[in-house]
C-alpha positions as CSV (number, residue, x, y, z in Angstrom):
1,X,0.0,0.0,0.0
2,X,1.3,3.6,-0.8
3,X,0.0,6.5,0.4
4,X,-1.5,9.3,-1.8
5,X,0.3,12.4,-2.1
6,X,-3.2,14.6,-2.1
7,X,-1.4,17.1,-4.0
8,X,-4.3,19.5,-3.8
9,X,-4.7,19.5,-0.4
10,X,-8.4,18.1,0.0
11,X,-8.6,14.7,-2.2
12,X,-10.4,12.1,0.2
13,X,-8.5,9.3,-0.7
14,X,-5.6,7.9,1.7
15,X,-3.9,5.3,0.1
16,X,-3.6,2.7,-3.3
17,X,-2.3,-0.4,-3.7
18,X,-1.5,-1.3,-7.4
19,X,-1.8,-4.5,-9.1
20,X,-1.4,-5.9,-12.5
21,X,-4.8,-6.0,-13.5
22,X,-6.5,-4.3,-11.0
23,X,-6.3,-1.3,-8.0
24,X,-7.5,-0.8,-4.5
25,X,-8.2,2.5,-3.2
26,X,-8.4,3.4,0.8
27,X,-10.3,6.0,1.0
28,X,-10.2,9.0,4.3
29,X,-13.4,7.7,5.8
30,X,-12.1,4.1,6.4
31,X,-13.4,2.4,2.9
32,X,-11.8,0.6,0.8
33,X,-13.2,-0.5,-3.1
34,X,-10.9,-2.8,-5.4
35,X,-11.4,-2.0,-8.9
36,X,-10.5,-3.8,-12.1
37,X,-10.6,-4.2,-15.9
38,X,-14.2,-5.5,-15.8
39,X,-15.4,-2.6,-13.1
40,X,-15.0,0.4,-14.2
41,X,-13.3,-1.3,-17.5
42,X,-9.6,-1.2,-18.4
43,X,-9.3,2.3,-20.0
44,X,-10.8,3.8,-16.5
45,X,-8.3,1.4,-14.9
46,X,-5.6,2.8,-16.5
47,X,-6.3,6.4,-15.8
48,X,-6.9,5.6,-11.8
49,X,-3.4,4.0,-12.0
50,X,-1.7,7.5,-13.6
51,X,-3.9,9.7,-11.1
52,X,-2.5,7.6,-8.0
53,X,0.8,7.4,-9.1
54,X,0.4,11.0,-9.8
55,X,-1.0,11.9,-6.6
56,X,-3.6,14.7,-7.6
57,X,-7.4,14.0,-9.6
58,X,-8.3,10.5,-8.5
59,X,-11.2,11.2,-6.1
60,X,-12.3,13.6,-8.6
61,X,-12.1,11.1,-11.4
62,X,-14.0,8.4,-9.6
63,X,-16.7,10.2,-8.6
64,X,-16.8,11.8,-12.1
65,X,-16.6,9.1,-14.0
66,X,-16.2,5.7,-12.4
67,X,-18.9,6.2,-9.4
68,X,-20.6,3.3,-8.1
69,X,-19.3,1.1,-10.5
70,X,-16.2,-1.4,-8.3
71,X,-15.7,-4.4,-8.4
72,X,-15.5,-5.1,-4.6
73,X,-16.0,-3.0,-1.5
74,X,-13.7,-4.5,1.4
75,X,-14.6,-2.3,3.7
């Protein structure tokens, strides 16, 4: 697990853990959602992997874009 760098100061998102083929996001409020190439599809996939690494626009993405749609809420 890495920790987000929140670049802009108010992203709600904690930390990301990377894999292969899919990403799970910890998110400020004690969630956590793993996300895949099925849910929210690979090309969504691959622009939540950037935005971690990146550290700034992922909560924004996912609720923009990606929403409700995850493949698995762990907690």
């Amino acid at each position: 697990m890495e920790v987000y760098k929140n670049l802009s100061g108010d992203s709600g998102i904690r930390a990301f853990k990377l894999n292969p083929s899919s990403c799970v996001i910890y998110f400020e409020d004690g969630s956590a959602f793993v996300y895949d190439e099925i849910c929210p599809e690979t090309k969504n996939l691959a622009a939540m992997k950037i935005l971690a690494s990146k550290g700034r626009g992922l909560n924004t993405f996912i609720s923009r874009f990606v929403k409700e749609n995850y493949s698995l809420r762990l907690r």
